[in-house]
VOGU-3710 file (C-alpha; in Angstrom, 3 decimals, decimal comma):
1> xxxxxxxxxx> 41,485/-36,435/50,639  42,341/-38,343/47,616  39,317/-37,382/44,700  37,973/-40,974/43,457  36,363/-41,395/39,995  33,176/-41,697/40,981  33,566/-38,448/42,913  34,898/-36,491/40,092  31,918/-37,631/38,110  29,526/-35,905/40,441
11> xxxxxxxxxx> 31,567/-32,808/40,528  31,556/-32,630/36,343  27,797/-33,641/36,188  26,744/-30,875/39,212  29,433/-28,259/36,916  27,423/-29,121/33,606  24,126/-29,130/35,182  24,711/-25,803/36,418  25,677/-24,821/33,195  22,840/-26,034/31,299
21> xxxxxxxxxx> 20,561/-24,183/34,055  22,197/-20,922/33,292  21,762/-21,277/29,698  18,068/-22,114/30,180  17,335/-18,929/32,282  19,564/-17,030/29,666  17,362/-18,375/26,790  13,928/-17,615/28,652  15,715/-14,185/29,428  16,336/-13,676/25,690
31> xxxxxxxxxx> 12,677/-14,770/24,997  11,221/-12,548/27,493  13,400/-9,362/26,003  12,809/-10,053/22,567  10,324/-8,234/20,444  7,154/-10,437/19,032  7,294/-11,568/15,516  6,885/-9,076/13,233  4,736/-10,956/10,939  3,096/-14,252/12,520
41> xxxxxxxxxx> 0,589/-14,287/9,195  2,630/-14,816/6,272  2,101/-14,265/2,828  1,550/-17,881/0,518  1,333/-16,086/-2,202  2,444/-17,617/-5,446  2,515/-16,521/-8,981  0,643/-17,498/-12,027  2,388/-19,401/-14,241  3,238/-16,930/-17,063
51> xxxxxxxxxx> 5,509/-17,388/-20,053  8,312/-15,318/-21,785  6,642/-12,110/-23,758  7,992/-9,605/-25,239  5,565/-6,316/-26,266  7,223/-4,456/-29,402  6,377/-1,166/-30,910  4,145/0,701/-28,267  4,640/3,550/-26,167  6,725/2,769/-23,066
61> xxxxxxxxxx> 5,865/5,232/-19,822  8,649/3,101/-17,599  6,809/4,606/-14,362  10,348/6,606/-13,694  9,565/9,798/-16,021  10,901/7,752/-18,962  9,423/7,112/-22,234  10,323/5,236/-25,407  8,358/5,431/-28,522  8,138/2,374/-30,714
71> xxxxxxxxxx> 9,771/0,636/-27,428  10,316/-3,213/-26,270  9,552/-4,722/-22,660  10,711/-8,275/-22,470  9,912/-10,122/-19,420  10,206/-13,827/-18,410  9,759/-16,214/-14,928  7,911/-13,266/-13,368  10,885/-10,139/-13,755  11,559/-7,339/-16,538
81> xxxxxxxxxx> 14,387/-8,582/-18,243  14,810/-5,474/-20,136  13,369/-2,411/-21,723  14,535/-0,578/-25,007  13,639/0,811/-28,017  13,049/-0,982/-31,170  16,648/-2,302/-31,782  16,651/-4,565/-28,254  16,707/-8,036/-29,931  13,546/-10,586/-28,691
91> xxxxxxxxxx> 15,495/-13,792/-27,881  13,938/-17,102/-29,146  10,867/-18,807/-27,752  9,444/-15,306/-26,414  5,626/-14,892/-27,208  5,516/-11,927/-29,478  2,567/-8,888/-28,423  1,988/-6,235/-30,955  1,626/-2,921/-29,188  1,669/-1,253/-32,537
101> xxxxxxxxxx> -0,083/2,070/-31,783  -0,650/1,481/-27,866  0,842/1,912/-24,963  2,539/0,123/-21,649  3,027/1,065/-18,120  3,748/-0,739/-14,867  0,716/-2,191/-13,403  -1,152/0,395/-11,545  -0,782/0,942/-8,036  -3,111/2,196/-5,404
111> xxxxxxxxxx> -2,073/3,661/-1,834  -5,382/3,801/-0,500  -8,141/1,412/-1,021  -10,969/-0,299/0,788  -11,701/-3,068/-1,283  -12,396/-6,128/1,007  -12,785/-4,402/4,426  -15,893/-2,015/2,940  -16,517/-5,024/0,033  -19,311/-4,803/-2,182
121> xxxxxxxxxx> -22,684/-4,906/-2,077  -22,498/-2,471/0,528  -24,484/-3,495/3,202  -24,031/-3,340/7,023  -23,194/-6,745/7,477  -20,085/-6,259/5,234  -18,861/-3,597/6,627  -15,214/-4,268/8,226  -13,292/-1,465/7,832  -13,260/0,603/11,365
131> xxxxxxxxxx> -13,031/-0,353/14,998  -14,608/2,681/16,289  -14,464/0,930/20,073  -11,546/3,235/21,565  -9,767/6,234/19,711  -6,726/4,661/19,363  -7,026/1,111/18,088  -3,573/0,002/16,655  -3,955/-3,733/17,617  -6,156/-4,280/14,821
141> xxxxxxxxxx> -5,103/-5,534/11,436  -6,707/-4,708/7,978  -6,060/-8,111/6,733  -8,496/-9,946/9,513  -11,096/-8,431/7,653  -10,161/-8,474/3,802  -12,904/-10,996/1,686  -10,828/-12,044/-1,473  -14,405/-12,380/-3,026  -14,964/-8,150/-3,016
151> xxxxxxxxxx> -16,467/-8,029/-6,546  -14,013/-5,123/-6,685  -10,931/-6,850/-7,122  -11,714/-7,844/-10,512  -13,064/-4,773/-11,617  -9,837/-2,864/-10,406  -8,205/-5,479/-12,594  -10,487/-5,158/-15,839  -11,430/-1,619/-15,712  -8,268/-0,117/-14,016
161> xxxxxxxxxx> -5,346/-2,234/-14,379  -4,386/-2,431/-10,740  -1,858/-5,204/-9,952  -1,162/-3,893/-6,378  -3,318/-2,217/-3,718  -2,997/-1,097/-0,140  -5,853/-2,033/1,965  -6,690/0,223/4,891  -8,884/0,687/7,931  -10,683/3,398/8,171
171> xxxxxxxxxx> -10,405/6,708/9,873  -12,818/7,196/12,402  -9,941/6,657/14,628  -6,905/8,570/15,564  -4,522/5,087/15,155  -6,779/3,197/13,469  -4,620/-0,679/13,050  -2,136/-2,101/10,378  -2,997/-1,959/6,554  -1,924/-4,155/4,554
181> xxxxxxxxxx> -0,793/-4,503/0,726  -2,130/-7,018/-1,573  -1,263/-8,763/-4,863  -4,704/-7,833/-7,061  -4,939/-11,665/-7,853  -7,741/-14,288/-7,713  -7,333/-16,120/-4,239  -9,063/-18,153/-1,546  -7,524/-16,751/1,219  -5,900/-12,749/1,934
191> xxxxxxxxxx> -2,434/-15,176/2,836  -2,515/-15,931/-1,211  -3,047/-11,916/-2,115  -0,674/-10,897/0,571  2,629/-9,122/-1,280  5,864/-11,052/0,046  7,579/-9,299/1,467  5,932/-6,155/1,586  5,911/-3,749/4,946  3,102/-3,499/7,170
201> xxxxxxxxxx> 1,659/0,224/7,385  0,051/1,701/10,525  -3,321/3,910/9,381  -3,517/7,618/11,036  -5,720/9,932/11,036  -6,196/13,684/12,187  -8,520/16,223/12,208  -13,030/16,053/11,828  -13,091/12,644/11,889  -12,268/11,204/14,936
211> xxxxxxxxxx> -13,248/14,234/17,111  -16,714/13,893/15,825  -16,851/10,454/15,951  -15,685/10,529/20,107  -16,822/14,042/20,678  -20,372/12,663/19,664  -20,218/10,276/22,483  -18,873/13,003/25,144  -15,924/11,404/25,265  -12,196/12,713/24,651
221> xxxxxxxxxx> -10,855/13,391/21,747  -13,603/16,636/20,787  -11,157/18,680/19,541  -7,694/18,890/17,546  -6,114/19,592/20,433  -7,513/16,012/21,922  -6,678/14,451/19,026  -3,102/15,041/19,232  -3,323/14,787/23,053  -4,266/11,053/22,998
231> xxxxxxxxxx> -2,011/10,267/19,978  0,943/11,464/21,845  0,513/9,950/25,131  -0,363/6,694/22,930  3,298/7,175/21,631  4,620/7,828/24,925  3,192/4,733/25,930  4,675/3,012/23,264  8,196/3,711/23,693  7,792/2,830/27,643
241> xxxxxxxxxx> 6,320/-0,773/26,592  9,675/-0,901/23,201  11,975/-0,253/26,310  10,517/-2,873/29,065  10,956/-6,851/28,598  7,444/-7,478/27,015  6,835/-9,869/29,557  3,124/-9,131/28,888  2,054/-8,929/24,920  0,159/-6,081/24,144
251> xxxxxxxxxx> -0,719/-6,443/20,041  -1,232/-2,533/19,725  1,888/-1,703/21,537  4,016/-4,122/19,485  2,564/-2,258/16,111  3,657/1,526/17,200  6,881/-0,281/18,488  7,085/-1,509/15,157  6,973/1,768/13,913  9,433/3,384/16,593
261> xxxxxxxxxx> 12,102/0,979/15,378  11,022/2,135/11,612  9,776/-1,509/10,237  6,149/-0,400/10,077  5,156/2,809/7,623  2,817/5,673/8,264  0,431/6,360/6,153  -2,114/9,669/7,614  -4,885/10,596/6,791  -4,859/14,324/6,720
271> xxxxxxxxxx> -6,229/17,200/5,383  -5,320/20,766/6,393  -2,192/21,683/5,947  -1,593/23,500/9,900  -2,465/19,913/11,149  -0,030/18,265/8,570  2,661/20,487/9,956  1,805/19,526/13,469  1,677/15,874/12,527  5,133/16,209/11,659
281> xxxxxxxxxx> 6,264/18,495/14,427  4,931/14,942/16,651  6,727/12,494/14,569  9,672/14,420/15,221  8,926/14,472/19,139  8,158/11,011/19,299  11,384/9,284/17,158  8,711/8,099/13,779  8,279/9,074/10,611  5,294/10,157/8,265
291> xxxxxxxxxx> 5,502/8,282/5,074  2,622/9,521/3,408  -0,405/12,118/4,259  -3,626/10,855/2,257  -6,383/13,040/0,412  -4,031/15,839/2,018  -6,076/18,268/-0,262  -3,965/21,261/1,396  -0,686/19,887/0,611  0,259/22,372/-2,172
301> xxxxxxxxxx> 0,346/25,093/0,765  3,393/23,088/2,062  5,283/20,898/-0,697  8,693/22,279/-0,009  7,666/20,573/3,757  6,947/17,762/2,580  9,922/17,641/0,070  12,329/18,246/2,617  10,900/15,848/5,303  10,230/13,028/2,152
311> xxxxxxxxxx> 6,741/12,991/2,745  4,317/11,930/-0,406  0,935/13,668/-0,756  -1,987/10,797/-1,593  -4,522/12,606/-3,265  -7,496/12,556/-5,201  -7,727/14,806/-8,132  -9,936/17,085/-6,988  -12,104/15,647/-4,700  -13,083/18,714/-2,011
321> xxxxxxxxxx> -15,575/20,952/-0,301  -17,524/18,194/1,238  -16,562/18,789/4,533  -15,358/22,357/6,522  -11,589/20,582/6,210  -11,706/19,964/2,292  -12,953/23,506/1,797  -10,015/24,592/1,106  -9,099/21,705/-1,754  -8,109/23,010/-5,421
331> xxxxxxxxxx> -7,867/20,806/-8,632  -4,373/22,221/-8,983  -2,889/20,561/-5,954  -0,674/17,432/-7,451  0,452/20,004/-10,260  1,915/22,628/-8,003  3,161/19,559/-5,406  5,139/18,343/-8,115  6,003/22,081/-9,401  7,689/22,215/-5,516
341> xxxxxxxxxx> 9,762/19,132/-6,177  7,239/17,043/-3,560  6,228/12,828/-4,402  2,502/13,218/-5,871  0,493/10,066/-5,690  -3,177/9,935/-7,074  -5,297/7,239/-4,452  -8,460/6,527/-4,890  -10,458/5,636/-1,883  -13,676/4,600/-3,489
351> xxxxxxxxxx> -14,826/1,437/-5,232  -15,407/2,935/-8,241  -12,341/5,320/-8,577  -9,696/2,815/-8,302  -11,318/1,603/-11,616  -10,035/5,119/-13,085  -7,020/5,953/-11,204  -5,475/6,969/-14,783  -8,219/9,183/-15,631  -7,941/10,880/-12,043
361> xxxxxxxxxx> -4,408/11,603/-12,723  -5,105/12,956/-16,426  -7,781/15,218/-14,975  -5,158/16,030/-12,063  -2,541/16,954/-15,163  -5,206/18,916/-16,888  -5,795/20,678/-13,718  -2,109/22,185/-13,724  -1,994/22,666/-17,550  -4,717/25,242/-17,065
371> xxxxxxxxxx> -3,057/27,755/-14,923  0,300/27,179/-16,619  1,987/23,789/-14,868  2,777/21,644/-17,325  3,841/18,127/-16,132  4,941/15,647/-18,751  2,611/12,548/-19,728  5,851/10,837/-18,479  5,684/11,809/-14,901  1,828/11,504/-14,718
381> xxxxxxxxxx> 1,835/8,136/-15,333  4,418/7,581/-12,076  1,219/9,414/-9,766  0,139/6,538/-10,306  2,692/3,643/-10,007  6,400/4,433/-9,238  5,484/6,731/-6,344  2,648/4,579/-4,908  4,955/2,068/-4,795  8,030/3,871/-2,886
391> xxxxxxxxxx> 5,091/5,179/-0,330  4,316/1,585/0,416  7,486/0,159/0,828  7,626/-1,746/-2,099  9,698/0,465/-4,837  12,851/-1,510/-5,079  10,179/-4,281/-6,210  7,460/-2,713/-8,238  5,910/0,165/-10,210  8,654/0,851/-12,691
401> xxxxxxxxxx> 9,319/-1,202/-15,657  13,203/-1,560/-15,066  15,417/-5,118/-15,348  15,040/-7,256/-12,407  11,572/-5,773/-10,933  8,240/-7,614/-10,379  6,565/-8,255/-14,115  3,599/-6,062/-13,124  2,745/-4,967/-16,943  -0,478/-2,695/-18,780
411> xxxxxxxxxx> -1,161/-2,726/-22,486  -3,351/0,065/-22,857  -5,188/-0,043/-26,067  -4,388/4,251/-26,079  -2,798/7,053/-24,126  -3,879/6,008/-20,744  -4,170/9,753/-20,046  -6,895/9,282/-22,538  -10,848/9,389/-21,221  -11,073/6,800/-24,417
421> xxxxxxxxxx> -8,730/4,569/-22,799  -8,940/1,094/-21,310  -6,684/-2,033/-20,035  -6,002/-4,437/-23,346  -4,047/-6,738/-21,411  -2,787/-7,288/-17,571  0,255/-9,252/-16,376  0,782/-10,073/-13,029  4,292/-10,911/-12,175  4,184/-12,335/-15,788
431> xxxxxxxxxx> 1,344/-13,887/-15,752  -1,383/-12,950/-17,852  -4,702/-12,275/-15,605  -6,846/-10,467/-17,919  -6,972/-10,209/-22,147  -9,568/-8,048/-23,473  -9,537/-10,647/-26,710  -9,681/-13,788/-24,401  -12,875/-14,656/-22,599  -11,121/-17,193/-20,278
441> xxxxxxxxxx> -9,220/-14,136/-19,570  -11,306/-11,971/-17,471  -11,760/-12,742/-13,371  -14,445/-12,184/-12,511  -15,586/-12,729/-8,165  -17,654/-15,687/-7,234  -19,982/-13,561/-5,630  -20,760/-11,484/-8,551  -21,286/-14,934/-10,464  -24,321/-15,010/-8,856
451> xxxxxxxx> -26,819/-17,812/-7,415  -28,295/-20,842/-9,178  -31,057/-20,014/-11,461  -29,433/-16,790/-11,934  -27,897/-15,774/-15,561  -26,031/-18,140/-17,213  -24,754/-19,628/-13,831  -26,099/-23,544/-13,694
//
């Protein structure tokens, strides 16, 4: 039979109909299989306007174990542009900062914080910080409960010089939800402090807590050996749901599967230094790694561990004995970590000590000094920046003062090793948040402005 026009029409339309159906199903297939959006709440942060500076003649601690006496930082549209000594010529139209007699670092940086989720005052009604509904509760997200009014942002600012932060849950659970890391800037909304770009992290924790917490309620986990129990089948889980078609969401399963596939970090909370082993024993079972164990005041027992598995120690400076697992805590542990090659960071985990994160690390130096560990002022000072920074994710951006990195700056009016020793001046990718010298300089929280009638408020 002879084909007509009209008849080959048909055929082509039914052909490209059928073709268009298959690409349909293989689109919703593709849907179906792919894994949810990493990050559905994205950062709007945006920086201060700021304007070329150059600090001459202080101290430089780069945040990398470098220093430079009688050094020059130059930064301009929010990056280092360089750092040298005395002879590194300022180009025309910088704004020139005497640092005659002082000293600059990186903006400080600290792993572990609260601020926002445990705000102050400190009153029930305030306090956001732990899910303690189920022992594992990885579907929950720091951020949902950050208030950018904490009167503890600005002090951190002020007092301690902190340009970056890591907000947490807490760790009355065994997975206790996503941190996340913050900008320390003056914002509406935690989508204006949110650092672009910046990994999530998934909070752990082992040992008393969450058995006490569950145990309480006769419920599983009571012991370590139920804590790691229910974290393991919890990872088990998760690599069932990473390997299906996600046909059904479930928000905690896509965070440990963002872990499994290594976009989310780690960061435990961990004291003793058997469990720390085990913890990584189970990373290794379950395809994830540790990136950081926090307050781990046992970690001296096992630095060349965590050296060889690239593991930072979070610690206070000698914060211990409060509880059966911090008996064992010494004021020497960051000096012999870093005697044993391991990443020391000093985290505060308190309100008031991220004020004094400086001090902590002075007092952690002192520490080590005293039974014969001497660590140079030089490598202190990265406790406290550099290595926060690599921990969260964030080191190729921040927490070194190197060409090309975020203009997170300190002028410290001394040593900041020093007791004496206090912010002069913040920048914040260039922009200049606080001036001890400038009034209009100093952020202070709408909250802590107070009511009308109150102070000077009118």
């Amino acid at each position: 039979m002879r084909e007509t026009p009209w008849k080959r029409r048909a055929i082509y339309g039914a052909a490209i109909a059928l073709a268009l159906c298959a690409q349909t199903v293989d689109a919703k297939k593709k849907d179906k299989d792919a894994a949810p959006a990493a990050a559905p709440y994205a950062s709007t942060y945006k920086p201060y306007p700021g304007r070329p500076t150059a600090l001459v003649g202080a101290t430089v601690y780069d945040g990398r174990g470098g220093r430079i006496d009688n050094g020059t930082v130059l930064f301009e549209n929010g990056k280092v542009v360089a750092v040298g000594g005395a002879d590194l010529a300022v180009p025309a139209g910088y704004d020139r900062v005497d640092g005659q007699g002082k000293f600059v670092t990186p903006g400080v940086i600290d792993i572990h914080s609260h601020l926002g989720v445990y705000p102050s005052p400190s009153v029930d009604a305030l306090s956001d910080g732990n899910e303690m509904t189920s022992p594992t509760t990885p579907d929950v997200w720091a951020e949902h409960s950050v208030w950018p009014q904490d009167p503890g942002f600005s002090r951190a600012l002020i007092n301690g010089g902190v340009t970056t932060l890591q907000i947490l849950p807490g760790s009355g659970n065994l997975i206790g939800g996503r941190a996340v890391t913050l900008k320390n800037v003056p914002s509406r909304t935690v989508q204006g402090m949110k650092y672009p770009g910046a990994p999530y992290s998934l909070k752990m924790a082992c040992g008393e807590n969450p058995k006490r917490v569950y145990g309480s309620k006769g419920q599983k986990p009571m012991t370590r050996m139920g804590n790691f129990s229910v974290d393991r089948q919890a990872w088990i889980d998760a690599r069932q749901y990473m390997d299906g078609d996600h046909a059904e969401r479930d928000l905690g399963k896509d965070t440990l599967e963002g872990v499994l596939k290594g976009e989310i970090l780690v960061q435990n909370h961990c004291y003793r230094a058997d469990e720390m082993a085990q913890v990584l024993d189970m990373a290794k079972e379950m395809g994830y790694k540790v990136t950081a164990f926090h307050h781990a005041v046992e970690a001296y027992k096992i630095g060349d561990l965590l050296k060889a598995s690239d593991v930072c120690a979070a610690i206070w400076a000698d914060w211990y004995g409060f509880k059966m697992e911090a008996y064992d805590g010494i004021p020497e542990n960051a000096a012999l970590l870093a005697r044993q090659g391991a990443c020391v960071v000093i985290h505060s985990d308190d309100e008031n000590g991220i004020q004094r994160l400086n001090q902590a690390a002075a007092r952690a130096q002192a520490a080590g000094r005293r039974i014969g560990v001497d660590v140079p002022d030089a490598q202190v000072v990265g406790w406290f920046t550099y290595n926060a920074a690599k921990a969260m994710g964030i080191g190729e951006r921040t927490g070194s003062l190197e060409a090309g990195k975020m203009a997170d700056v300190v002028l410290w009016n001394g040593n900041p090793l020093s007791v004496y020793s206090r912010p002069e001046k913040v920048w914040s990718d260039g922009a200049l948040l606080y001036d001890a010298d400038d009034p209009k300089r100093k952020p202070v929280s709408d909250f802590e402005l107070g009511q009308p009638g109150e102070g000077d408020v009118k």
